[in-house]
N, C-alpha and C positions, 0 to 999 in steps of 0.2 A: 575498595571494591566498587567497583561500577556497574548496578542496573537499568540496560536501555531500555525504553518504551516503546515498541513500534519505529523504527529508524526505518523513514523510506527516502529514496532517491534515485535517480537513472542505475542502471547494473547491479541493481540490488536483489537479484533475484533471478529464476531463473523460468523459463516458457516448461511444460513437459511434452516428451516428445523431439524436442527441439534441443535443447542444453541440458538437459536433466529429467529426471526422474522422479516420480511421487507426487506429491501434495507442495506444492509452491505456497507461501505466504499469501496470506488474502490480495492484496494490491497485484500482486503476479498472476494470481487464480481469475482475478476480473479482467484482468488486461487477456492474458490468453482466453476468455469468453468473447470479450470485444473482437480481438483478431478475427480467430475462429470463425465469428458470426454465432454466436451460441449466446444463451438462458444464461444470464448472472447468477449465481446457484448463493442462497441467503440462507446460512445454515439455521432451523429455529427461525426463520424467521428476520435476523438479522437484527437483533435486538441488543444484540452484545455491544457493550462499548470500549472503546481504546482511544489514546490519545496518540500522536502522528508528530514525530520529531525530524524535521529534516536531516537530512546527514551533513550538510556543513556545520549545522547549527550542534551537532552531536560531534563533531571534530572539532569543533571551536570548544565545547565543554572538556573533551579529553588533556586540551593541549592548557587548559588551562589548571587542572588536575596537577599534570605534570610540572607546570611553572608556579604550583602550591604544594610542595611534597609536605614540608612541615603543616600545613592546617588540615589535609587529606589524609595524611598517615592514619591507619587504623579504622576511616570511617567509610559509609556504605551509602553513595551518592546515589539516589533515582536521575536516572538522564531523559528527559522528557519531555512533551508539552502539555501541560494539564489545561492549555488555553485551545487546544484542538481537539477537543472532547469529543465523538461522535461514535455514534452506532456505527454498525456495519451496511444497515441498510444506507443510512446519512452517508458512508462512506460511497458504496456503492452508486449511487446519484452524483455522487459529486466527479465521481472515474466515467461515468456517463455523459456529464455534461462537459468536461474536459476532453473527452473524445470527441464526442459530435461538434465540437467547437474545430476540431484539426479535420475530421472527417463530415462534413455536413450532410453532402448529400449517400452517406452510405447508411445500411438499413439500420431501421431505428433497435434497440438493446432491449431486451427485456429482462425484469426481473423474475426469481421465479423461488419459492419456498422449500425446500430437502430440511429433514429434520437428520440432527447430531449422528442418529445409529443409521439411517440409510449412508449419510454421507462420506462418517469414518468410521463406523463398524459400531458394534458391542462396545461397550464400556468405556466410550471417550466418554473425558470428565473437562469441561473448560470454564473458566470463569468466566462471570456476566460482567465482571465491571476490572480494566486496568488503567486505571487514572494514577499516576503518578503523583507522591507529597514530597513538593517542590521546596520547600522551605530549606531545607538543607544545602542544596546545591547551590540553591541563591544568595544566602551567607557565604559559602566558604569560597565559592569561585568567582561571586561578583557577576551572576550569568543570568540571563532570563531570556530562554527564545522567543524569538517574535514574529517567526515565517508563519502566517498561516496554511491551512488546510489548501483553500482555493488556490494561495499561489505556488506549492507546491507541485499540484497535480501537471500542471500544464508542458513542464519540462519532461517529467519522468514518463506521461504518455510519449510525446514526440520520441525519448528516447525508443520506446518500445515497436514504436512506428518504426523508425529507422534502421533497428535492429531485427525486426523479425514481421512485420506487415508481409511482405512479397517470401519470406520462408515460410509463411502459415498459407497465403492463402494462392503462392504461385505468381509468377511474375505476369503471365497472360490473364488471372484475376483478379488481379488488384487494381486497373480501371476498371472493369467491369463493377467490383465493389466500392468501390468511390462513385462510381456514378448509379448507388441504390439498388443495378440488377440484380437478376439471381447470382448467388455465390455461396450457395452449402457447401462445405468441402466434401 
């Protein structure tokens, strides 16, 4: 049995509106902010922590599962990175600075506070901390990711760019938002 942590990477997710519908994963909920031009929305505060496993790095661990059937059989691997530990807000900054690194001169991102029940209703329950105990997976697959957080980010914006920048904000404003103007949608 395999439990992933957080697997992000280009097309992993979806825009709403655009490709899909509801609540996108936090990395796809900031990127359509950024699009947008909208409030980075920090649910709580942004306090929550998760660890961030590339998705090569998570298909390198699967393929090695399967070229271990006999040491795997029966057991319950976490797939993760416990060495990319960060909050949502830490997350959040970091989808921020890898944006304005692609898009410089467009308007600057702000963060902004929603608590749990405005955000997703009555009764969401989530946990504060999902850090991944590595130690198993390290033994039996011989594995230990090592992409960090920072260089992650920079592909999986550009992908987000490429794929839906001029479907968010219209082909006639997306210089106008590259070069800082107005561009509310």
């Amino acid at each position: 049995m395999v439990r992933p942590f957080n697997v992000i990477g280009p097309r992993m997710d979806f825009i709403p509106g655009v490709d899909g519908e509801g609540t996108p994963r936090v990395l796809a909920a900031f990127m359509h902010a950024l699009l947008a031009r909208q409030d980075l929305v920090l649910v709580d505060g942004g306090r929550q922590r998760r660890s961030f496993l590339y998705v090569d790095e998570f298909i390198d661990a699967l393929l090695r599962i399967v070229d271990r059937p006999a040491a795997c059989q029966g057991q319950i691997l976490n797939l993760g990175n416990d060495q990319n530990d960060a909050s949502i807000r830490t997350l959040a900054r970091a989808v921020v600075t890898a944006f304005r690194a692609q898009r410089p001169d467009g308007p600057t991102p702000r963060l902004r506070t929603q608590s749990a029940a405005d955000f997703y209703g009555a009764g969401y329950d989530d946990s504060t901390v999902r850090i991944p105990a590595m130690t198993k997976a390290i033994r039996l697959l011989d594995w230990r990711p090592t992409i960090r957080l920072a260089e992650m980010l920079p592909p999986i914006v550009a992908d987000y760019l490429a794929r839906y920048e001029s479907r968010i904000l219209g082909d006639g404003r997306r210089a106008l938002a590259a070069s800082g103007g107005p561009c509310s949608p």
